[in-house]
C-alpha positions as CSV (number, residue, x, y, z in Angstrom):
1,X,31.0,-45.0,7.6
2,X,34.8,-43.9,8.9
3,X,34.1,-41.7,12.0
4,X,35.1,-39.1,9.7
5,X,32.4,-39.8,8.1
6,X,30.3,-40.2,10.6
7,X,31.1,-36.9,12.2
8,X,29.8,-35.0,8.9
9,X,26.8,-36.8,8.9
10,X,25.6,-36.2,12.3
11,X,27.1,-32.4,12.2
12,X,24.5,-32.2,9.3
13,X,22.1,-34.3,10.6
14,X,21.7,-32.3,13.8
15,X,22.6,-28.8,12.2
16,X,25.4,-27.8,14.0
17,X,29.2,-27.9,15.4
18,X,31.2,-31.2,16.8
19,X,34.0,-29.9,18.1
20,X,36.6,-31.9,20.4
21,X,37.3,-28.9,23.3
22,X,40.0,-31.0,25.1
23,X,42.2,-31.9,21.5
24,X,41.5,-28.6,20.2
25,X,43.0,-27.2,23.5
26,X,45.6,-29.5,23.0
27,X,46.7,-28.1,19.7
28,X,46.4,-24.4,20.9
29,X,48.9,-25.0,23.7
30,X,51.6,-25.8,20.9
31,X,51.2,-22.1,19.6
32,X,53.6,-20.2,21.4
33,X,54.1,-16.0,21.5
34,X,54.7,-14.2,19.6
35,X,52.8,-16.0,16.6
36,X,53.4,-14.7,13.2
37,X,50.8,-15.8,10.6
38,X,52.4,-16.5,7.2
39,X,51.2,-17.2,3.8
40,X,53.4,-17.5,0.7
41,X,51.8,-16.5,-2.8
42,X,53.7,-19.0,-5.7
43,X,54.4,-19.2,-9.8
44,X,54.6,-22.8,-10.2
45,X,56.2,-22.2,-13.8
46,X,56.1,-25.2,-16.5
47,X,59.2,-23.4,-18.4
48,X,61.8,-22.8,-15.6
49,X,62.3,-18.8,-15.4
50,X,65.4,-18.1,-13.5
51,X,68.4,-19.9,-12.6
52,X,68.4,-23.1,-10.5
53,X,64.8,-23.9,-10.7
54,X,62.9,-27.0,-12.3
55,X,60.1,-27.4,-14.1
56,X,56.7,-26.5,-12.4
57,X,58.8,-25.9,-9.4
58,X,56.8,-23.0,-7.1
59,X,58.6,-19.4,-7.8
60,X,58.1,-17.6,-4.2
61,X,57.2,-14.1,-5.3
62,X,54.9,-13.1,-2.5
63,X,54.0,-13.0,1.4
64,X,52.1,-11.7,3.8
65,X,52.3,-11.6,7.8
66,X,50.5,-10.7,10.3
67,X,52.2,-10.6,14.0
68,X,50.8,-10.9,17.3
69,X,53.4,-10.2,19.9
70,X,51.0,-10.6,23.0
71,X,47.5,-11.6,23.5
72,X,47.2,-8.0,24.2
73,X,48.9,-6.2,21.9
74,X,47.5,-4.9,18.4
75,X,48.2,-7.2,15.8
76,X,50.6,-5.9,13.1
77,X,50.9,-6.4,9.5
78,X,54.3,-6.8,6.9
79,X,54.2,-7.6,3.4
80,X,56.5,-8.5,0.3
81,X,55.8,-9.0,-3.3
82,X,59.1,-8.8,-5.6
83,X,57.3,-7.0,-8.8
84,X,60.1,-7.4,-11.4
85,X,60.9,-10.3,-13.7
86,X,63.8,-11.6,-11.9
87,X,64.5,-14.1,-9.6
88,X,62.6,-13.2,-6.4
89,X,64.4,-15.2,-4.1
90,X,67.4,-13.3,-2.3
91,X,64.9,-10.3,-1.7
92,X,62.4,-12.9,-0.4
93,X,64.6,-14.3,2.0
94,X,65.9,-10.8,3.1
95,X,62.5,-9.5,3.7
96,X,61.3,-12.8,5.3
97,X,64.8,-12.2,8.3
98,X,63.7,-8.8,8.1
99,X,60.0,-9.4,9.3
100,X,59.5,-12.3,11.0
101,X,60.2,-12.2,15.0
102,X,63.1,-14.4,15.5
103,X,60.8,-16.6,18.3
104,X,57.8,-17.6,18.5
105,X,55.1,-20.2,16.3
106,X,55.0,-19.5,12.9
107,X,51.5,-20.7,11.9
108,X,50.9,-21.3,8.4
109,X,47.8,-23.5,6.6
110,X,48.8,-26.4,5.1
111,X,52.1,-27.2,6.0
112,X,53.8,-28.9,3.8
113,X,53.5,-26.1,1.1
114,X,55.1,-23.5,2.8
115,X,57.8,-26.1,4.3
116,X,58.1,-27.4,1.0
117,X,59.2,-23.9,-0.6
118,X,61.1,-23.1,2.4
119,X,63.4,-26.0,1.3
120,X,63.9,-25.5,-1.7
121,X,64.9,-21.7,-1.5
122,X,67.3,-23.3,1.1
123,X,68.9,-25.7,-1.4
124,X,69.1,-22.9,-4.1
125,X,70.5,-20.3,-1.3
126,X,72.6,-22.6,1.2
127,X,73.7,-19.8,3.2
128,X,70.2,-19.1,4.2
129,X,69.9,-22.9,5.2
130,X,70.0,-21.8,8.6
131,X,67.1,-19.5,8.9
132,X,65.2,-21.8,6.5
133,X,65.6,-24.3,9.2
134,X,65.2,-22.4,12.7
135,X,61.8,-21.3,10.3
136,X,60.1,-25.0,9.8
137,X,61.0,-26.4,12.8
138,X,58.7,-23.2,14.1
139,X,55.9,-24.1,11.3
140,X,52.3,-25.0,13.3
141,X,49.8,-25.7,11.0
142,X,46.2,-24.1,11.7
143,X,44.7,-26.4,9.7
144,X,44.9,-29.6,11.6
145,X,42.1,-29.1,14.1
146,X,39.3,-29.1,10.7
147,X,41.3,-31.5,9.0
148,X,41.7,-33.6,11.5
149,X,37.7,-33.0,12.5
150,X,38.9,-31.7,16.0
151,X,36.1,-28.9,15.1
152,X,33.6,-30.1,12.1
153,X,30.9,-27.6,11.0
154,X,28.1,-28.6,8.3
155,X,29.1,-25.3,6.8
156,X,32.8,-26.4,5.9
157,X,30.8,-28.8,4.1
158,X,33.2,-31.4,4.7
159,X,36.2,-29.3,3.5
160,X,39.7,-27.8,5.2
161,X,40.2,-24.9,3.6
162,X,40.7,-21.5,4.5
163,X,38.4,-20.7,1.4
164,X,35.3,-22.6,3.6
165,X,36.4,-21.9,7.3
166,X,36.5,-18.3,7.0
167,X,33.5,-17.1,5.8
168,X,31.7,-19.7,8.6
169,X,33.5,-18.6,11.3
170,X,34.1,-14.9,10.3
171,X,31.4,-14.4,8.4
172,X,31.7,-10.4,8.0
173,X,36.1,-11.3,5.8
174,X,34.9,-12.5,2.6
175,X,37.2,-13.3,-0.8
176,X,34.1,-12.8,-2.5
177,X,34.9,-9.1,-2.4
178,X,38.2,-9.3,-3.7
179,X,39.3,-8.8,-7.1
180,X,41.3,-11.6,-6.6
181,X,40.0,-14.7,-5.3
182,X,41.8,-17.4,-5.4
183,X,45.5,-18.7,-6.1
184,X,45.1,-19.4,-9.9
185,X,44.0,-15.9,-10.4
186,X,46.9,-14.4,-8.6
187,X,49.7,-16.7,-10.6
188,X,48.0,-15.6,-13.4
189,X,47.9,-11.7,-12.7
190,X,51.4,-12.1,-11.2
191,X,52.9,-13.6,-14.8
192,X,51.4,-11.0,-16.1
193,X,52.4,-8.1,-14.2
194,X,55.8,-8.8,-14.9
195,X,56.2,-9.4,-18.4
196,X,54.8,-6.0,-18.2
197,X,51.2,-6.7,-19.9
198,X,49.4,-4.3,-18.0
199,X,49.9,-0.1,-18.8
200,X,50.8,2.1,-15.3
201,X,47.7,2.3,-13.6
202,X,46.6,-1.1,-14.2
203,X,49.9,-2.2,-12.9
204,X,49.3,-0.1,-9.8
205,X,46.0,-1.2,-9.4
206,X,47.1,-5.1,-9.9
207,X,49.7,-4.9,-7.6
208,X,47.1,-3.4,-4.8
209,X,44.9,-6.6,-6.0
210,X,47.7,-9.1,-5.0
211,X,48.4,-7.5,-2.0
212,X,44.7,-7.6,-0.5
213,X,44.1,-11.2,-1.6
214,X,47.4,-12.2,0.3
215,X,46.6,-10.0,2.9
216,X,43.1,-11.6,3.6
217,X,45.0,-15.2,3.9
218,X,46.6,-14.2,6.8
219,X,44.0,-11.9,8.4
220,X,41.7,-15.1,8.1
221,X,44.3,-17.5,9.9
222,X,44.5,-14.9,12.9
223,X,40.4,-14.4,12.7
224,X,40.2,-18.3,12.9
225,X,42.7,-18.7,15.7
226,X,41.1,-16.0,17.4
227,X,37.6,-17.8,17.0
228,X,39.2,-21.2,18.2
229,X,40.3,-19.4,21.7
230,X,37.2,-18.1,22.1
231,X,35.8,-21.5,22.3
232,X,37.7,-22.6,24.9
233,X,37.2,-19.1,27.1
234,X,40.4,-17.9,26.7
């Protein structure tokens, strides 16, 4: 076996947590106040819809974020979801310089996703290639420490995502009590919504759906990094 490998065997072998206190600490230490939690929703579209976009290339239509300004301090919530069949990304950007504290980690899970849309809304939008920018170089990811088996549970089952490492470590947040559940149901609801399928109230209600779902990503990565500190006593 790797010791990959070998970590999920004896974390299920012995029925409980390996976790590596003085990496995990290590990785914590890069998270720096205030620390906004981020999570994009995307249309990765086979037909390109608007102008200046490729095939299967991700359509940013949605975020959520939660802030944490202070240890201390109450933990605050923003949101944006661009509801019209048009392309999203000038009112994405604006909302995204609008929100999001100008310091400070942004922590995100999975990197290379969010980065990865980040760049290209900066190639289609140049004049925001500075924010785009000052905004990755701020990216932490949260989910190095499980994919990197800092912190392996036989309850993640061997997996990294947030899908598995909630519901373990918070067990009372649950997708399972969402409408929406995953992000194949929310493209899906999204194309939807706005080639105007669904009547007034089911628009209304869809629209809450999307929100929650993205909402709980977030929520989660704060619960998780909340969790994470606690191990350590902090």
């Amino acid at each position: 076996l790797t010791d990959r490998q070998k970590k999920q065997v004896d974390a299920f072998n012995l029925n409980k947590s390996l976790i590596d206190k003085a990496e995990l600490e290590k990785f914590l230490d890069t998270i720096e106040y205030p620390v906004s939690f981020i999570d994009y929703e995307t249309l990765p579209a086979a037909v390109p819809k608007y102008k200046n976009y490729q095939p299967y290339q991700h359509i940013p239509f949605q975020f959520s974020l939660h802030v944490l300004n202070s240890p201390n301090e109450e933990l605050k919530h923003f949101e944006f979801l661009h509801d019209r069949n048009t392309s999203p990304d000038l009112s994405f950007l604006e909302a995204l310089k609008k929100y999001l504290p100008k310091t400070g980690s942004i922590v995100v899970w999975n990197k290379r996703f969010e980065s990865g849309v980040n760049a290209n809304l900066a190639k289609r939008n140049p004049k925001y290639q500075d924010f785009v920018t000052n905004f990755n170089n701020r990216i932490v990811d949260l989910e190095i420490p499980f994919r990197e088996q800092l912190y392996v549970h036989p309850g993640f089952k061997g997996k990294s995502s947030i899908k598995y490492i909630l519901p373990i470590l918070s067990p009372k947040f649950s997708y399972q009590d969402l409408n929406i559940q995953e992000g194949g149901a929310a493209c899906e609801v999204y194309s939807r919504l706005i080639d105007d399928y669904y009547k007034k109230d089911e628009r209304e209600e869809k629209i809450k759906d999307l929100l929650d779902y993205c909402r709980l990503d977030t929520l989660a990565m704060y619960e998780i990094y909340k969790h994470c500190l606690s191990l350590l006593n902090f």
